[in-house]
C-alpha positions in Angstrom: 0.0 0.0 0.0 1.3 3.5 -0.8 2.5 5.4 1.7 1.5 9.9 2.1 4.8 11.5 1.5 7.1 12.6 3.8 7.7 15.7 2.2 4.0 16.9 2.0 2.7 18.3 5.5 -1.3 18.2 5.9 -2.0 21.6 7.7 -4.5 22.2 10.7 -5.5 25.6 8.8 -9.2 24.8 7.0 -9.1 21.2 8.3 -12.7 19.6 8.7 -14.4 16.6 8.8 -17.9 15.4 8.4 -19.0 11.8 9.0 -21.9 9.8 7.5 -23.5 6.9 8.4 -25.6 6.4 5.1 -28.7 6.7 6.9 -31.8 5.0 5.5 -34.8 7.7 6.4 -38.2 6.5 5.8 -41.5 9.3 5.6 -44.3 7.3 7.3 -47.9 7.9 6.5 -48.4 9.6 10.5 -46.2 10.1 12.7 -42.1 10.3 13.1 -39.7 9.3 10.0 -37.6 6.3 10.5 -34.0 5.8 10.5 -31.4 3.4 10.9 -27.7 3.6 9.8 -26.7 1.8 6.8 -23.3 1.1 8.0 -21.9 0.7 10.8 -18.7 2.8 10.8 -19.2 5.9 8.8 -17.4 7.5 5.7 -15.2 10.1 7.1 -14.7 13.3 4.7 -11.5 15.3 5.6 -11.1 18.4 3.8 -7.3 19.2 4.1 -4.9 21.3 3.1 -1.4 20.2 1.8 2.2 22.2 1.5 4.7 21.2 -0.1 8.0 23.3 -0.4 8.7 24.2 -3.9 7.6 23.2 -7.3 10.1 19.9 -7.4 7.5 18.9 -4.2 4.8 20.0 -6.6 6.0 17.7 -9.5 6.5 14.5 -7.0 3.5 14.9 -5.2 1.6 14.6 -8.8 3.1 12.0 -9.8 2.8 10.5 -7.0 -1.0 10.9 -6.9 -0.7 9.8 -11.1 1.4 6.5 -10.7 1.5 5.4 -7.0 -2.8 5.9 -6.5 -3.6 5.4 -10.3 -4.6 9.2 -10.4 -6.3 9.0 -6.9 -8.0 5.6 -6.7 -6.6 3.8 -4.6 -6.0 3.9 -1.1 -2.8 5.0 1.3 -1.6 5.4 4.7 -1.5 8.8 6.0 -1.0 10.1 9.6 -4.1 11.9 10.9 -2.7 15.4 12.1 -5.5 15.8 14.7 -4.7 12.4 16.5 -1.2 11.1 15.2 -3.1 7.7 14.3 -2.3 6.3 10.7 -5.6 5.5 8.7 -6.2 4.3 5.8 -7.6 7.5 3.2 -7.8 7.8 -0.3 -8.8 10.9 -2.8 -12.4 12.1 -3.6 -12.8 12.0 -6.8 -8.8 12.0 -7.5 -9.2 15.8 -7.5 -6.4 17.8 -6.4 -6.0 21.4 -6.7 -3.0 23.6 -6.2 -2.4 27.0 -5.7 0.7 29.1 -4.9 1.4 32.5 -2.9 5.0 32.2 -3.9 7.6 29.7 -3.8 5.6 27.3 -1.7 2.5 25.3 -3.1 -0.6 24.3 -0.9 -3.0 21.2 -2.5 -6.8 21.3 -1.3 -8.1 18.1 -1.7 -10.9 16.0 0.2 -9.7 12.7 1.9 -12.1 9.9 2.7 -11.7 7.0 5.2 -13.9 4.4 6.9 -14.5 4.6 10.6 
């Protein structure tokens, strides 16, 4: 399994996550809607923020998204920066998208893991 780079640092700044369980809600004819989880651990959305130090970051950090996660599919380890805890993530979507006040280069991207 791949591994998040060492070079690339999640940041705390704009970090959030959202769980969801999948509920199943059902109307009913009278009275309170029904509900029941349809899993038991939920899918955990992390919106993060990555840096990386210079363009050469940049480069390895897409092609390391391109060749390691076949463009964001797969899964890899990653150290949760709220916890320490390594958990198993991969990309929404494979989406990535960079911007740059300067030399530096920060990746928003939105992470997904189970439990």
């Amino acid at each position: 399994m791949a591994t998040f780079p060492t070079y690339a640092c999640v940041q705390l700044e704009g970090y959030q996550e959202k769980a969801n369980y999948s509920v199943l809600r059902t109307e009913m004819d009278n009275g309170i809607p029904k509900q029941r989880p349809r899993r038991s651990l939920p899918m955990v959305t992390r919106e993060v923020r990555v840096k990386v130090a210079n363009k050469t970051e940049k480069a390895s950090f897409d092609a390391w998204v391109r060749n390691d996660l076949d463009g964001g599919t797969t899964w890899f380890d990653y150290t949760d920066p709220l916890d320490n805890v390594t958990k198993q993530a991969r990309i929404v979507s494979g989406e990535v998208t960079w911007s740059s006040p300067g030399v530096v280069w920060f990746a928003e991207m939105k992470l997904e893991t189970v439990g």
